[in-house]
PAKE-834491 format. One record per residue (C-alpha): x, y, z; residue number from 1. Coordinates in steps of 0.5 Angstrom, whole numbers, always signed. Example, Ala and Ser with C-alpha at 12.3 -4.5 7.8 and 13.67 -1.06 7.14 Angstrom:
2
{X=+25, Y=-9, Z=+16, k=1}
{X=+27, Y=-2, Z=+14, k=2}
# end
This chain:
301
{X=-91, Y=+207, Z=-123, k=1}
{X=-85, Y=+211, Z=-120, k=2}
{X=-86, Y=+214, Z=-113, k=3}
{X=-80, Y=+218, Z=-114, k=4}
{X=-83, Y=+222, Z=-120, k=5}
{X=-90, Y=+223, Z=-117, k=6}
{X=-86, Y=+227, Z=-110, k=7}
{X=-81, Y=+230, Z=-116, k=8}
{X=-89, Y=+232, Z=-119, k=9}
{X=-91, Y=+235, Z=-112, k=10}
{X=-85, Y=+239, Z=-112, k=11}
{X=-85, Y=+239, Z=-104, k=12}
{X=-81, Y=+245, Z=-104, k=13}
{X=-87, Y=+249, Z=-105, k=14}
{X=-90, Y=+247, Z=-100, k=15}
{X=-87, Y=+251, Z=-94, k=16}
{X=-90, Y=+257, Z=-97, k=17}
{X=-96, Y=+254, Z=-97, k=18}
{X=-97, Y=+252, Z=-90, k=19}
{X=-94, Y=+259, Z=-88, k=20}
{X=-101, Y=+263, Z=-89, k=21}
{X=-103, Y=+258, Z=-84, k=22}
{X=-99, Y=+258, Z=-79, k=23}
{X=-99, Y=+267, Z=-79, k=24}
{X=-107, Y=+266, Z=-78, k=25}
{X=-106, Y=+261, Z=-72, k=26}
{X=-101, Y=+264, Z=-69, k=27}
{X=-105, Y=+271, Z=-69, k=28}
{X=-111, Y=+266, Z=-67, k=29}
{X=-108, Y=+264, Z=-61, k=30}
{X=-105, Y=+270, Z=-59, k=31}
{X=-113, Y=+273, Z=-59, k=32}
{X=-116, Y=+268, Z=-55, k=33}
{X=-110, Y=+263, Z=-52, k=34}
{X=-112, Y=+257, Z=-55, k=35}
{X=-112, Y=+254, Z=-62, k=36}
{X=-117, Y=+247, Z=-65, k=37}
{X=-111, Y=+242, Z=-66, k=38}
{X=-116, Y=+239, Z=-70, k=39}
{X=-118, Y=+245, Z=-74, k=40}
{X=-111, Y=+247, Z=-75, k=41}
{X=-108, Y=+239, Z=-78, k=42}
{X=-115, Y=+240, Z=-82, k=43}
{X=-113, Y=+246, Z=-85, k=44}
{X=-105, Y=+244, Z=-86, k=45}
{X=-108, Y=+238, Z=-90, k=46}
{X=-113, Y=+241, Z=-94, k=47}
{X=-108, Y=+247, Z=-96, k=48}
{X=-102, Y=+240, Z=-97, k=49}
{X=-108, Y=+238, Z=-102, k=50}
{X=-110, Y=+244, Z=-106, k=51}
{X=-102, Y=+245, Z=-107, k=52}
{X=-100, Y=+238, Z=-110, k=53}
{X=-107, Y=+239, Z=-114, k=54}
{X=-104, Y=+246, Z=-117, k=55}
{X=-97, Y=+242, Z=-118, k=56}
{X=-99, Y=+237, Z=-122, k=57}
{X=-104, Y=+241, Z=-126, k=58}
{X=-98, Y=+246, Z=-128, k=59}
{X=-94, Y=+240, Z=-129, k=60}
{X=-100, Y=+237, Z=-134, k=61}
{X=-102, Y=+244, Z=-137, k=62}
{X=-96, Y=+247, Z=-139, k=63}
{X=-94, Y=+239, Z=-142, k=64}
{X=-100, Y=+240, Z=-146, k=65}
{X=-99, Y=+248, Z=-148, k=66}
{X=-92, Y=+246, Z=-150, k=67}
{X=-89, Y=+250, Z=-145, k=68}
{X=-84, Y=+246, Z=-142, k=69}
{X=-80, Y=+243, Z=-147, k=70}
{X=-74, Y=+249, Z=-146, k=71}
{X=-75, Y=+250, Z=-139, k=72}
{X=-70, Y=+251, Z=-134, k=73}
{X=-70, Y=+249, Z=-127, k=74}
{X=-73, Y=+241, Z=-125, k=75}
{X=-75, Y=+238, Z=-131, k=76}
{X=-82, Y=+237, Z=-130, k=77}
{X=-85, Y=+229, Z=-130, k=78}
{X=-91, Y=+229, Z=-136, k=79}
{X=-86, Y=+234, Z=-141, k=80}
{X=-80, Y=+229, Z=-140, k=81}
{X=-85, Y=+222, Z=-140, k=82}
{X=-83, Y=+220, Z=-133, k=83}
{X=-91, Y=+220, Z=-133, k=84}
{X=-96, Y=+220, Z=-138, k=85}
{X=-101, Y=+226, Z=-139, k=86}
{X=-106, Y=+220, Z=-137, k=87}
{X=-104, Y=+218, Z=-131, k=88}
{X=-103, Y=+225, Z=-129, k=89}
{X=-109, Y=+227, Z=-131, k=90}
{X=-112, Y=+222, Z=-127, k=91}
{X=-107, Y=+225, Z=-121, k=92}
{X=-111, Y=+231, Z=-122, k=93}
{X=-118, Y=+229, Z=-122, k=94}
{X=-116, Y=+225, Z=-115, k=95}
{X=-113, Y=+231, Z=-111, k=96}
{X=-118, Y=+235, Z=-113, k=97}
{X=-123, Y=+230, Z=-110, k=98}
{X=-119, Y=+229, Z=-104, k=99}
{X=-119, Y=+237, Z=-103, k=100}
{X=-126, Y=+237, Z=-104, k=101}
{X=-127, Y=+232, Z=-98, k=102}
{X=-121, Y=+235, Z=-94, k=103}
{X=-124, Y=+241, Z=-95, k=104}
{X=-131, Y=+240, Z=-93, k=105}
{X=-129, Y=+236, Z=-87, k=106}
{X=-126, Y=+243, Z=-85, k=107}
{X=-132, Y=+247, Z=-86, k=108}
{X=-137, Y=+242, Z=-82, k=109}
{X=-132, Y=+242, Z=-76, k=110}
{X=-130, Y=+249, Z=-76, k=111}
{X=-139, Y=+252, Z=-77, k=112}
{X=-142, Y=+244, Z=-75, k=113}
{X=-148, Y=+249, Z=-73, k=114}
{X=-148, Y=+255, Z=-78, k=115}
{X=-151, Y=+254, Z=-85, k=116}
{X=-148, Y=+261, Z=-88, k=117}
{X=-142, Y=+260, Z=-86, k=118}
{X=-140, Y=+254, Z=-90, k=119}
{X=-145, Y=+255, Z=-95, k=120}
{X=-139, Y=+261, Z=-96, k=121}
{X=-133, Y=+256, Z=-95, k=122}
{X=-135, Y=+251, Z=-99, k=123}
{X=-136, Y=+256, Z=-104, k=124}
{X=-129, Y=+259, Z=-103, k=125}
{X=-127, Y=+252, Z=-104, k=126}
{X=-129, Y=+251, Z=-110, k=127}
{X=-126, Y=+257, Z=-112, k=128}
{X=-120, Y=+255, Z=-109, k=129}
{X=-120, Y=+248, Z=-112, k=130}
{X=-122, Y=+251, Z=-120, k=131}
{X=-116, Y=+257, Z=-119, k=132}
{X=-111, Y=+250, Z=-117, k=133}
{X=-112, Y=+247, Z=-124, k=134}
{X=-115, Y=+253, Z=-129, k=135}
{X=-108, Y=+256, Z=-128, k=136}
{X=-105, Y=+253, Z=-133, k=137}
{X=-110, Y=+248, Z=-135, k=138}
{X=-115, Y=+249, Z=-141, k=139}
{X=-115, Y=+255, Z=-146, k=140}
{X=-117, Y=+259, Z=-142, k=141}
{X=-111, Y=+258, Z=-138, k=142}
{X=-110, Y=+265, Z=-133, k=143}
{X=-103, Y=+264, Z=-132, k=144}
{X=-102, Y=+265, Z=-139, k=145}
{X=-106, Y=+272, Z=-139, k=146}
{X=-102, Y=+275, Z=-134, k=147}
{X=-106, Y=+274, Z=-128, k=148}
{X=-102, Y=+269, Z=-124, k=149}
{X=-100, Y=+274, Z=-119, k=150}
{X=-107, Y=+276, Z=-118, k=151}
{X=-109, Y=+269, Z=-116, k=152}
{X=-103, Y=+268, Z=-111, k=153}
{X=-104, Y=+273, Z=-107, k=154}
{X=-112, Y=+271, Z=-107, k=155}
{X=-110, Y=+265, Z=-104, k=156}
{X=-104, Y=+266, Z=-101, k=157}
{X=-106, Y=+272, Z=-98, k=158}
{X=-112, Y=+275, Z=-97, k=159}
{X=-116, Y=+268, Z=-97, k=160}
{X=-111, Y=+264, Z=-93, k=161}
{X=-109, Y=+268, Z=-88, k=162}
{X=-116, Y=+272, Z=-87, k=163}
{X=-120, Y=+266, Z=-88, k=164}
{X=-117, Y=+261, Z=-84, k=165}
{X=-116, Y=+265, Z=-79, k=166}
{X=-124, Y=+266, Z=-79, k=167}
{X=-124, Y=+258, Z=-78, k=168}
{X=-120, Y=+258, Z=-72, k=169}
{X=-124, Y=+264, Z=-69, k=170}
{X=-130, Y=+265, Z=-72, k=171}
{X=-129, Y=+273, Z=-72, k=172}
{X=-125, Y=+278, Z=-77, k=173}
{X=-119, Y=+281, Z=-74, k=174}
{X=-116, Y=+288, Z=-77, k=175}
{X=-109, Y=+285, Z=-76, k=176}
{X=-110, Y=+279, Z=-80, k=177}
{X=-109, Y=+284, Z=-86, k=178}
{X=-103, Y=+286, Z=-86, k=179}
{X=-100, Y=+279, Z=-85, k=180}
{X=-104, Y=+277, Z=-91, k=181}
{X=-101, Y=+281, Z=-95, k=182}
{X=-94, Y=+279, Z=-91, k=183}
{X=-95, Y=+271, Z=-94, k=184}
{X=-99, Y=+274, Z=-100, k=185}
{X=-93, Y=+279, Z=-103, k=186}
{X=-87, Y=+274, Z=-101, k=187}
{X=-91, Y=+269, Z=-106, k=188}
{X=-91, Y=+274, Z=-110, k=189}
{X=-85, Y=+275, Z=-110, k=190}
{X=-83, Y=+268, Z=-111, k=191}
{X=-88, Y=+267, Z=-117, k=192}
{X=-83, Y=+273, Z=-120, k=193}
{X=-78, Y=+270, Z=-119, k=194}
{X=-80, Y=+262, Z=-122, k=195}
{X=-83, Y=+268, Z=-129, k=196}
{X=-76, Y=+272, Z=-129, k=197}
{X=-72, Y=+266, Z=-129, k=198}
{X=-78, Y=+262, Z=-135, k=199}
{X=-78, Y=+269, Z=-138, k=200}
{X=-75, Y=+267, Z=-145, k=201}
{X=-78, Y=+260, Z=-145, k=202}
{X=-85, Y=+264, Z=-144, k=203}
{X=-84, Y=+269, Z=-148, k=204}
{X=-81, Y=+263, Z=-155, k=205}
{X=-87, Y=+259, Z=-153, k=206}
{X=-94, Y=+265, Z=-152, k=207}
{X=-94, Y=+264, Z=-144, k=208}
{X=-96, Y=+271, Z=-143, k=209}
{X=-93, Y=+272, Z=-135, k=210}
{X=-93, Y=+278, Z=-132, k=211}
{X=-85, Y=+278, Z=-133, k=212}
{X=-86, Y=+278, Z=-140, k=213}
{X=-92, Y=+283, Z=-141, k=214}
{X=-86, Y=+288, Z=-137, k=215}
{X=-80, Y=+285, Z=-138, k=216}
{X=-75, Y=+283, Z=-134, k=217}
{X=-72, Y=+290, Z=-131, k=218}
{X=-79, Y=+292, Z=-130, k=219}
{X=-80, Y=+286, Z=-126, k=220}
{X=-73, Y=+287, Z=-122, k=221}
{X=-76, Y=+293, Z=-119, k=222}
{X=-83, Y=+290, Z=-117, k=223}
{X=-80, Y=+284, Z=-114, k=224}
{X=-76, Y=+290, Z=-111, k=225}
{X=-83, Y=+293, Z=-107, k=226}
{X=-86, Y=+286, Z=-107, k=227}
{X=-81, Y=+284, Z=-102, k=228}
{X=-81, Y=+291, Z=-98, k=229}
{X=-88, Y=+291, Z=-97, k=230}
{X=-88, Y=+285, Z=-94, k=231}
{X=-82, Y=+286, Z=-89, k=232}
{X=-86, Y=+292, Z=-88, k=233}
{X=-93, Y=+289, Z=-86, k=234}
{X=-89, Y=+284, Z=-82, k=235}
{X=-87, Y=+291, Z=-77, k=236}
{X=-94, Y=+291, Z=-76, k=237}
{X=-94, Y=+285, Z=-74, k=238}
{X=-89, Y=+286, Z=-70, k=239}
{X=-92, Y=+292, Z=-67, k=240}
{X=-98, Y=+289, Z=-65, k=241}
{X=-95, Y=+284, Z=-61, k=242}
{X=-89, Y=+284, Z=-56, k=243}
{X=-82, Y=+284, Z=-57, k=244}
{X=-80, Y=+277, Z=-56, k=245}
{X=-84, Y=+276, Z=-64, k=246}
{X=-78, Y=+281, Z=-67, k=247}
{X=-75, Y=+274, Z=-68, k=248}
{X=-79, Y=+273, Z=-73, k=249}
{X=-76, Y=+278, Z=-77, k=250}
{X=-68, Y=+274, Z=-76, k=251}
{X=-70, Y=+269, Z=-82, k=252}
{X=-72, Y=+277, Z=-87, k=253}
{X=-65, Y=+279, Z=-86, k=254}
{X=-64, Y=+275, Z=-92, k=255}
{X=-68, Y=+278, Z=-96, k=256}
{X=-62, Y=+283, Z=-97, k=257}
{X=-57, Y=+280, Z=-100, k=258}
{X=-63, Y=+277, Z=-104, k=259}
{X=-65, Y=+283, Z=-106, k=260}
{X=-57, Y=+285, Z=-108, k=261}
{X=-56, Y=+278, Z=-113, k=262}
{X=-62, Y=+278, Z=-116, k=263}
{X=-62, Y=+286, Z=-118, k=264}
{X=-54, Y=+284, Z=-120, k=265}
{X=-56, Y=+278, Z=-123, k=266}
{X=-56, Y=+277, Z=-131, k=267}
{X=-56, Y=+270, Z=-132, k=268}
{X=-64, Y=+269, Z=-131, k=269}
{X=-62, Y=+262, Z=-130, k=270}
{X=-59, Y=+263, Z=-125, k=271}
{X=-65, Y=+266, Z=-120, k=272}
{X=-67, Y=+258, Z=-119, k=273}
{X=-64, Y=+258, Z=-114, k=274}
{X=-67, Y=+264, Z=-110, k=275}
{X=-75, Y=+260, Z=-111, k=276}
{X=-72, Y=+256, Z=-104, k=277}
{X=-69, Y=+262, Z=-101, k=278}
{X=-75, Y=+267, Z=-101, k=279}
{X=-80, Y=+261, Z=-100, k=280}
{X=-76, Y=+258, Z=-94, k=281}
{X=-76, Y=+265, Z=-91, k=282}
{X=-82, Y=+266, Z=-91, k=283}
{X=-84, Y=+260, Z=-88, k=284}
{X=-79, Y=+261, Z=-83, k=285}
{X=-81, Y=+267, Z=-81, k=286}
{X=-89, Y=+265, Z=-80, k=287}
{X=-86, Y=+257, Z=-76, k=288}
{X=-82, Y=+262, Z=-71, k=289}
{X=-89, Y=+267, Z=-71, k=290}
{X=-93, Y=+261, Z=-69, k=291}
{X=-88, Y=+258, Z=-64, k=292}
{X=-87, Y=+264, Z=-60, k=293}
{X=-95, Y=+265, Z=-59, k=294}
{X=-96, Y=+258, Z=-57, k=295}
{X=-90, Y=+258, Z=-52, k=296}
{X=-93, Y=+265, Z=-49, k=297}
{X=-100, Y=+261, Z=-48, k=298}
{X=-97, Y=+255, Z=-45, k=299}
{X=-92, Y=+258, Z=-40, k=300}
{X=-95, Y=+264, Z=-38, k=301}
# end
């Protein structure tokens, strides 16, 4: 067994995105009451490393199975190129979605040792969070093949990500937790459009019926349009709500225009591969600089 195919299998890439809807969360955390549980936050982090590795090795078995890869454009996928078995991967799946599962309740335990409703109702979320990571693809049932794929993605990396784990860090709801939610919720979005743009023929040819596929490919440029101006502008709420010094959080969104400019001139769908990593990084650069200012004004004022 190669390593290298299961850390190409993993597409670490994908995982900045994940970890931002839980740095936007702990930074407001700490900005409400000055402290954060270091502990609750690795356990967080790594229950969310989980259930992304979990949903890339499910995509990466499902779309094998469904035929869906075989012209892709982008990393080849290990199960379609045989660099791992449909076996072996499946067996991937069934022990990240258990580790999840452990991490997960851990989580819970630690964050409501003492309040039976509150992790009866995270347990459940989990579960959920757990189902949605290996039926996106998996299964005749499969949703991203219904075109529900940008639903569930701002689900879970918006509303539930930030909003649900901004409840484990402070065991109370926050009005601001909204529009940081549909920050992280709509540039993930954004990036699952790009991924569908850039797959659209692929798709198309092989019945994954994706957003993209369902509008077409201009439409689709003019909602990754609004997608990334509703997110920069839940951001200036966020800044709003704190003091001048976060507006650096907003440098690394700067990019996003000439984002923008490339992908409404580009024609070459292929092309739009690379932008993935730019919408991903920024956003997550955003997110660190956020968390990063809030604990250095808790710890030096």
């Amino acid at each position: 067994m190669n390593i290298k195919y299961w850390i190409k299998a993993a597409r670490l890439r994908t995982l900045p995105l994940a970890f931002s809807c839980i740095l936007i969360s702990a930074a407001l955390a700490v900005i409400a009451q000055n402290t954060i549980s270091f502990k609750l936050l690795f356990l967080t982090l790594t229950t969310t490393l989980l259930l992304q590795i979990l949903s890339n090795f499910a995509n990466d078995y499902g779309d094998a199975i469904k035929g869906a890869d075989k012209n892709r454009i982008g990393e080849p996928r290990m199960v379609e190129s045989g660099k791992i078995s449909k076996n072996q991967m499946k067996f991937a799946i069934i022990i990240f979605g258990f580790l999840s599962f452990i991490f997960g309740s851990v989580l819970t335990f630690s964050a409501f040792p003492d309040n039976f409703f509150n992790i009866l109702i995270f347990l459940c979320l989990g579960i959920g969070a757990i189902t949605a990571a290996i039926k996106y693809t998996v299964g005749k049932s499969a949703y991203g093949y219904k075109a529900y794929g940008d639903f569930s993605v701002f689900i879970f990396f918006g509303l539930i990500g930030v909003i649900g784990s901004y409840y484990i860090f402070t065991h109370s709801f926050n009005w601001i937790t909204l529009p940081a939610s549909l920050f992280t919720g709509f540039l993930s979005c954004s990036v699952l459009n790009l991924n569908n743009m850039r797959d659209y023929h692929n798709d198309k040819s092989n019945n994954k019926v994706t957003l993209v596929v369902k509008i077409g490919v201009k439409r689709a440029k003019n909602y990754h349009f609004f997608l990334i101006l509703l997110a920069v502008s839940s951001f200036s709420i966020l800044l709003a709500y704190t003091s001048l010094i976060y507006i650096l959080g907003a440098i690394p969104l700067f990019v996003l225009i000439k984002h923008l400019v490339m992908v409404k001139n580009e024609s070459n769908l292929r092309n739009l591969d690379g932008q993935l990593k730019i919408v991903a990084l920024t956003c997550f650069s955003s997110t660190l600089t956020y968390f990063i200012i809030s604990l250095s004004n808790t710890f030096f004022s």
